[in-house]
C-alpha positions in Angstrom: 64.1 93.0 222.4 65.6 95.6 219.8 68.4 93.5 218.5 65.0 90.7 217.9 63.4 93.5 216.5 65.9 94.0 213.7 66.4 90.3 213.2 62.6 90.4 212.2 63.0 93.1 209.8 65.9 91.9 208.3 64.2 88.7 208.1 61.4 90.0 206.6 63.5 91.8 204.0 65.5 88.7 203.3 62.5 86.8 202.2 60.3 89.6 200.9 57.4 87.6 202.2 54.0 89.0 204.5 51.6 87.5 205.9 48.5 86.2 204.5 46.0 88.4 202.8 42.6 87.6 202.5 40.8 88.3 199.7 37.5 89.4 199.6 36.5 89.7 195.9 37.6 89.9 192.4 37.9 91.9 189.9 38.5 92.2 185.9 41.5 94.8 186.1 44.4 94.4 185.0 47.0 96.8 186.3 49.7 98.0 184.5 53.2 97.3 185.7 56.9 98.8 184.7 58.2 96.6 183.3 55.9 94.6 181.5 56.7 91.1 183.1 53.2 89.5 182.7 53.3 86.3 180.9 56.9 86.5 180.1 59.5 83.4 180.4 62.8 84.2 182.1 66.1 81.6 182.5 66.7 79.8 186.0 69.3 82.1 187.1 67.9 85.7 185.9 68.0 88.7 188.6 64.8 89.3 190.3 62.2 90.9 188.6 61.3 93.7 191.1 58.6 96.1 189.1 56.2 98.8 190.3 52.7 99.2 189.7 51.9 102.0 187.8 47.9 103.1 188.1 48.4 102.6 191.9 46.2 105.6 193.2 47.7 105.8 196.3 46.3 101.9 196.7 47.7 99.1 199.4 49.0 96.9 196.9 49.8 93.0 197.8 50.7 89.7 195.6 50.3 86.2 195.7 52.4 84.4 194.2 50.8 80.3 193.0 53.5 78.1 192.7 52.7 74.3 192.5 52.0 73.0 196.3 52.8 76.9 197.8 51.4 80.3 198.2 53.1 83.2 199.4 52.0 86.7 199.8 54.0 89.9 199.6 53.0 93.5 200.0 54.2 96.5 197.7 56.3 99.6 199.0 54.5 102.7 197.5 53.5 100.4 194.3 56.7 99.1 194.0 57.4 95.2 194.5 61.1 94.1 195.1 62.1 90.5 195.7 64.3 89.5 198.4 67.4 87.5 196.8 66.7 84.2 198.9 63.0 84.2 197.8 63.6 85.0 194.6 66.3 82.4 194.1 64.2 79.7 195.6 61.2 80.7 193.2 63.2 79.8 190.4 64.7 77.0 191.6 61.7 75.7 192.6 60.0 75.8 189.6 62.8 75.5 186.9 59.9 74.4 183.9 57.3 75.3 185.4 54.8 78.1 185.5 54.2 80.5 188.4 50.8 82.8 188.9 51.0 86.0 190.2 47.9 87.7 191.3 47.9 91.9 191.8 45.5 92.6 194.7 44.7 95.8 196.2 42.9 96.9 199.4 39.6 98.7 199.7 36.9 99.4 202.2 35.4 95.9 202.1 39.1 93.9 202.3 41.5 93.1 200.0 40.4 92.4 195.9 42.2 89.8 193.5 42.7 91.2 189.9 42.7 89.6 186.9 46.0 86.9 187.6 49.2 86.8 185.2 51.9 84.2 184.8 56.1 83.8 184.5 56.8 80.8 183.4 60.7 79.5 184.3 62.7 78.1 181.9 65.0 75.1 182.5 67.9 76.7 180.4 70.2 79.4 181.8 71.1 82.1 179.7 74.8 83.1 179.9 75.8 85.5 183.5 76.6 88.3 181.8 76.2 91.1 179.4 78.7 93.9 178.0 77.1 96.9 176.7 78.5 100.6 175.5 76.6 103.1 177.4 76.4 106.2 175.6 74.2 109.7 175.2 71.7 108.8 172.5 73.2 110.7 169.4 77.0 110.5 168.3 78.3 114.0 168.6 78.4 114.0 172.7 81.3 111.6 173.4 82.8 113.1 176.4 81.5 110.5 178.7 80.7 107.2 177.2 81.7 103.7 178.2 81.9 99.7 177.8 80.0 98.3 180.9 79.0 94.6 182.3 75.9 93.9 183.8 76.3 90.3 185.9 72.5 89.1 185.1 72.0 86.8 188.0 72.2 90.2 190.1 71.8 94.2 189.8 75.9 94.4 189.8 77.2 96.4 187.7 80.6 97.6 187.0 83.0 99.5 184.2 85.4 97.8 181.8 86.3 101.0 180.5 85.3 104.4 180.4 86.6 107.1 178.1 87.1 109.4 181.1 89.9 107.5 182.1 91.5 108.1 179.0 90.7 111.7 177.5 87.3 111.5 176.5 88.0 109.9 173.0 85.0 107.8 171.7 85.4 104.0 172.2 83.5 101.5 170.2 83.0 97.9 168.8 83.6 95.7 172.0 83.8 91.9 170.7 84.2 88.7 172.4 86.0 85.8 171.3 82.8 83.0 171.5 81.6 84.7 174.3 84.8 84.5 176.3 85.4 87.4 178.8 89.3 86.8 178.3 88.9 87.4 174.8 87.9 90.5 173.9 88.6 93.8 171.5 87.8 96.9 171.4 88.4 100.0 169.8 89.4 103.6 170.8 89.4 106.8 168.3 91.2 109.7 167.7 93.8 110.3 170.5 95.0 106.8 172.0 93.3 105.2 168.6 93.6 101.6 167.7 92.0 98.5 168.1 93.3 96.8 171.3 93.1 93.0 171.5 93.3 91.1 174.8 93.2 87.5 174.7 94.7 84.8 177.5 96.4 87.0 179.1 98.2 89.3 176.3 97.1 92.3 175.0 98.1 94.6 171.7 97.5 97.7 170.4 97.2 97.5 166.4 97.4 100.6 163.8 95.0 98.8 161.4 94.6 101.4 158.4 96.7 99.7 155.4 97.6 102.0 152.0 94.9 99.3 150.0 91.8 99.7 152.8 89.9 102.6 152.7 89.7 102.7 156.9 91.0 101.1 160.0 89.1 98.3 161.2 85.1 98.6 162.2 82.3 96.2 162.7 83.8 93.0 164.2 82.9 89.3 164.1 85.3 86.5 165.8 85.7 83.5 164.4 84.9 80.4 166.3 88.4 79.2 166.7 89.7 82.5 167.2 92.5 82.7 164.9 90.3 85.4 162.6 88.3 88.1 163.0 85.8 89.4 160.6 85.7 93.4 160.4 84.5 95.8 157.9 86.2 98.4 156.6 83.8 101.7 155.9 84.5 105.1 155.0 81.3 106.6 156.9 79.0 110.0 157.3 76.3 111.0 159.3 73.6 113.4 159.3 71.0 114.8 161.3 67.5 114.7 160.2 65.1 117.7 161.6 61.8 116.4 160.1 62.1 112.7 160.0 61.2 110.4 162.4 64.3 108.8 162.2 66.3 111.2 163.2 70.0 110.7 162.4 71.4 109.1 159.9 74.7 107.0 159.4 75.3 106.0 155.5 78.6 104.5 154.0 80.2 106.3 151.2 82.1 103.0 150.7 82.5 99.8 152.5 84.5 96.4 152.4 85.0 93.4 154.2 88.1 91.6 155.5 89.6 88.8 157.7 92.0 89.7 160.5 94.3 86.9 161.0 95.6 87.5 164.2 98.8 85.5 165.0 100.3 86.6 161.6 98.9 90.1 162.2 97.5 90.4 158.3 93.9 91.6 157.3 93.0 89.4 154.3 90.2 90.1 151.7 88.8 88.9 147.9 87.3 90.4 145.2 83.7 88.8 146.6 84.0 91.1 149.6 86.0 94.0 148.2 84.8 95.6 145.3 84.1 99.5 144.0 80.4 98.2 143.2 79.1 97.5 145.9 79.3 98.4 149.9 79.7 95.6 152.1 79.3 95.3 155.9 78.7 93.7 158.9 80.6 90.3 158.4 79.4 87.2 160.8 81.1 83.9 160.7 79.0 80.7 161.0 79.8 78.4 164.1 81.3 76.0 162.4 83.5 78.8 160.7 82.8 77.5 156.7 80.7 80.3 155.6 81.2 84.3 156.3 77.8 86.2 155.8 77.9 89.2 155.2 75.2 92.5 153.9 75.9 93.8 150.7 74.4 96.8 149.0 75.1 98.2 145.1 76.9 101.5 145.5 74.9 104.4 145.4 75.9 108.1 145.5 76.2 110.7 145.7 75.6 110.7 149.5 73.9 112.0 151.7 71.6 112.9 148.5 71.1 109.3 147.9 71.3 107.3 151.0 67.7 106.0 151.2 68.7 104.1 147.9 71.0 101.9 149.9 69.3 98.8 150.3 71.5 95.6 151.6 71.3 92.1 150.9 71.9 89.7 153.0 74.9 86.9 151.6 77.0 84.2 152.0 80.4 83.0 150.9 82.3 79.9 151.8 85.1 80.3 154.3 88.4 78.3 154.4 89.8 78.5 157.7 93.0 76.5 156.8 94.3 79.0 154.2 91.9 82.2 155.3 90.6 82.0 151.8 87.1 82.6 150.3 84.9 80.5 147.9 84.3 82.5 144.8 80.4 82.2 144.5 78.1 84.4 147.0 74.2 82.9 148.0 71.9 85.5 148.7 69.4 84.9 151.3 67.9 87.8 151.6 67.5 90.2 148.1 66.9 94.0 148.5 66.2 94.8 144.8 63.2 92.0 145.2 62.3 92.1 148.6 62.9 96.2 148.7 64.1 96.5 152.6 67.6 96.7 153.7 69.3 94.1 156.3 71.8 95.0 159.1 73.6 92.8 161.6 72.9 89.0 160.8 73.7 86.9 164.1 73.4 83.1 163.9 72.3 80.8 166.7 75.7 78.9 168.5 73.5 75.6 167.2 73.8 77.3 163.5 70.5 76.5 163.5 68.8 80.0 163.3 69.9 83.5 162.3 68.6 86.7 163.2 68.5 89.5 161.2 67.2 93.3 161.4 65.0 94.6 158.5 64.4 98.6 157.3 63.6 100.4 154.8 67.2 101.1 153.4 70.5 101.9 154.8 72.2 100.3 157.6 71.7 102.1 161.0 69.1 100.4 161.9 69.4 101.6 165.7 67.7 104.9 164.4 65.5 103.3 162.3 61.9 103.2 163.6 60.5 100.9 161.2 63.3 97.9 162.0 62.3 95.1 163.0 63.6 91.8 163.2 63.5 88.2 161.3 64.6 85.0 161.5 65.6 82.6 158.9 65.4 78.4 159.9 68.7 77.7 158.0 67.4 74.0 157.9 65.0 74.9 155.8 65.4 78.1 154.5 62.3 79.4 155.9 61.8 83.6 157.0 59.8 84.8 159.8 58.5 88.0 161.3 59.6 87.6 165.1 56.1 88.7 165.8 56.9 88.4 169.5 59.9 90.8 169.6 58.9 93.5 166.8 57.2 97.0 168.3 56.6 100.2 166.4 59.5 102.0 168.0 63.4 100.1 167.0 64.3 96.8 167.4 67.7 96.5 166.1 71.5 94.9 167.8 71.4 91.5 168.9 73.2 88.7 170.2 73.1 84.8 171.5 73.5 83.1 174.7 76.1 80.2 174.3 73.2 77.3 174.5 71.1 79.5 171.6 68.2 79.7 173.9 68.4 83.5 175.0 68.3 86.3 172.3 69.4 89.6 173.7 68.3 93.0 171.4 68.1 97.0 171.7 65.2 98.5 171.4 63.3 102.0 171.8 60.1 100.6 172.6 59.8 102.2 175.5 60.3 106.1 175.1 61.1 106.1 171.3 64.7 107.7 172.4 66.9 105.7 174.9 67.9 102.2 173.6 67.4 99.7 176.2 68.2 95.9 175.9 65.4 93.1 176.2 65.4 89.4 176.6 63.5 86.4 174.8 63.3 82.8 175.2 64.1 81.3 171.5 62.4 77.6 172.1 63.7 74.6 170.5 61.4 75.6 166.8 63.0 79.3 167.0 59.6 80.7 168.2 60.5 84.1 170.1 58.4 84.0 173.7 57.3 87.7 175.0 60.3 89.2 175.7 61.4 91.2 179.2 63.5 94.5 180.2 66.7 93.9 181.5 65.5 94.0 185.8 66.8 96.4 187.9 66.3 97.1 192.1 64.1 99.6 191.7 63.2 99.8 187.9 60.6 102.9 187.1 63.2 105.0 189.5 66.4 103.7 187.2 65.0 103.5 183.5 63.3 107.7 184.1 66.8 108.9 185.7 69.3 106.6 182.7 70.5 109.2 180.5 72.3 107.1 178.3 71.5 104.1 175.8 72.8 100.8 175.9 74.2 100.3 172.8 75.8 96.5 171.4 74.4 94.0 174.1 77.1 90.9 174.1 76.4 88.5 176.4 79.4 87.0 178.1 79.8 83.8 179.5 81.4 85.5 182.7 83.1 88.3 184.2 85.7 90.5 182.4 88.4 90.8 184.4 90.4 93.7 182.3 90.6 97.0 184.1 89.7 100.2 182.8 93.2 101.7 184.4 95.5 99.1 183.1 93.4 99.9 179.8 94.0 103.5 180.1 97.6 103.1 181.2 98.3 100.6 178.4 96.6 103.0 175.9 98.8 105.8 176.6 102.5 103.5 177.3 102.2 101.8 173.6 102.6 102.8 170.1 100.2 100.7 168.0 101.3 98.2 165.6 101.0 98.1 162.3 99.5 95.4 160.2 100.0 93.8 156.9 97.6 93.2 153.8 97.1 90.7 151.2 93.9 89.9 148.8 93.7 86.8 147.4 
């Protein structure tokens, strides 16, 4: 009788169903939930979407769950609502493009009453299994425990690629992935151990990548779709903190370039259009079919930190020759700071190189402090710019990144506290409309998001698992010298 006991809990916890409950009346409230998942659309293979009830008052709390030709019924566990696996897969496999109701009902003296009903619709496309992130302590002087993590998205797994503790607490940065490819990926690591380490199919280097004609080592990366180059900025940077503004640090260039990696002939490559005492340039991205390099562009200002809200980036583009690694010689200008008087940082275009996303502040280009970022998208078909009214908050929306099949756009945001960056997912439909977007889900979610201490800082997805370890990292950091590389403009 006790071992058929279990068998009927576990059961019961496997399918995170209950029995019927029989409602006795409605009513128009609408509870609030952590996280926001009503009327959101989430791909085929996301993780479930457990969530708590927030204004529970110490209510029974139950859900039913409309599907077409199915109900099922659930109750909560002290407002909290977590999906067994095998009922959560078979919801989404069930109704992969189609729309499911969920209907909050709580229990009172005279039964059980429905409130007002929400629905999750289920997209047909996937978005890619995983996502890299750098967790770190929300301002830049506390690096003595920081890391690159991956979250795999069709569960709550998470695990470390690296973390700095394994090394000696030096600040790593700038992970990057080679089309989305787990065994292609960089990183850097500064001060002790510093480089940039690149592993690709199966080799790995370590590269000293400050030249006597660049003004730093290697920065902000971008891989190009064949993976022979690799975009980077070079940036000779400052910050400040700022006591009485909401934005409350404050990363300016006193100078910036771009440049091409080439790396089989291990040679950083530039031009006058990217390199030039006039103006700082940053945050390169190659196009997918790897003809154009765009890249944000601001007139140098200084003296800094006097002067940084001056810096106001444009948004450009130059043709890109990946036969010779050389550059056209006249830049397009999509988006114009001295007209349009905002600043743009970290331009990301759809796989499809249909769409590209941009973020938009006030000036400078640390947008991940700004408050008044948001983001737009530009239809590069037709040249049209939109407000991606469906994303956009009053608190930070800023990094970003696409799923391989440009239907999933992953961005940080700090819509939530105003002070921890957390990533959040949209569905980008087939017209580049942004759908409401959800909080990366997590077993037990209000519990997890008030204890995280850290940000998550550049979501990449990944088409799969990273097999590098953080020891082999660590040993490989301290074993090699790093390499240096050459230097050519053309």
């Amino acid at each position: 009788m006790r071992r058929l006991m279990m068998f009927g809990a576990l059961l019961l916890m496997f399918c995170g169903c209950s029995s019927k409950v029989n409602i006795t009346g409605k009513s128009d409230a609408s509870p609030v939930i952590f996280p926001d998942y009503k009327d959101v659309t989430v791909p085929v293979n996301v993780a479930p979407l457990n969530f708590e009830v927030i204004d529970s008052l110490e209510r029974d709390w139950a859900l039913m769950i409309e599907t077409a030709g199915d109900v099922r019924y659930m109750r909560a566990d002290n407002g909290l609502f977590a999906f067994g696996r095998g009922l959560w897969k078979t919801l989404l496999q069930e109704n992969k493009g189609k729309t499911m109701t969920f209907t909050l009902c709580f229990r009172g003296e005279d039964g059980w009453t429905a409130c007002v009903p929400y629905e999750i619709h289920v997209a047909p496309e996937e978005m890619d299994p995983y996502l890299a992130y750098r967790l770190i302590p929300p301002g830049y002087s506390l690096w003595k425990e920081m890391g690159i993590y991956q979250r795999d998205l069709t569960s709550f797994r998470e695990t470390a690629i690296y973390r700095n503790t394994q090394g000696r607490g030096n600040c790593v940065n700038c992970h990057s992935f080679r089309d989305r490819d787990p065994e292609a990926m960089l990183m850097h690591m500064r001060s002790e151990f510093g480089g940039t380490y690149v592993f690709r199919d199966g080799t790995r280097e370590k590269l000293d990548t400050k030249t006597d004609e660049t003004i730093s080592a290697l920065v902000y990366p971008y891989w190009h779709t064949s993976g022979r180059y690799v975009a980077f900025s070079v940036n000779r940077t400052n910050q400040t903190l700022l006591v009485h503004d909401p934005n409350r640090i404050e990363v300016f260039d006193e100078a910036s370039d771009v440049v091409v990696y080439d790396v089989e002939r291990h040679e950083i490559v530039t031009a006058d259009v990217l390199s030039s005492d006039e103006a700082f340039e940053t945050f390169p991205t190659f196009s997918p079919d790897g003809k154009s390099l765009y890249f944000c562009s601001s007139a140098a200002v200084g003296p800094m930190p006097e002067k940084f809200r001056e810096a106001k980036y444009s948004l450009c583009r130059v043709d890109f020759n990946p036969e010779d690694c050389s550059f056209g010689t006249e830049v397009d200008t999509l988006y114009n700071a001295r007209t349009g008087g905002r600043s743009v940082s970290f331009p990301r275009i759809s796989p499809d190189g249909r769409f590209l996303v941009y973020a938009l502040s006030d000036y400078g280009n640390f947008s991940i402090w700004h408050k008044d970022s948001d983001l737009y998208s530009i239809d590069l078909a037709t040249g049209e710019t939109s407000f991606m009214d469906a994303l956009n908050s009053n608190d930070v929306e800023s990094y970003h990144s696409w799923s391989g099949n440009s239907r999933w756009l992953v961005f940080s945001t700090r819509r939530d506290d105003g002070l921890y960056t957390k990533p959040y997912f949209s569905y980008i439909d087939g017209d580049g409309n942004a759908h409401k977007p959800f909080l990366l889900p997590q077993r037990d979610p209000r519990k997890y998001y008030e204890s995280q201490m850290y940000s998550y800082n550049i979501p990449e997805f990944v088409s799969g698992k990273v097999a590098l370890k953080g020891s082999d990292i660590a040993a490989f950091a301290r074993s090699d010298e790093a390499h240096k590389i050459g230097f050519e403009r053309k």
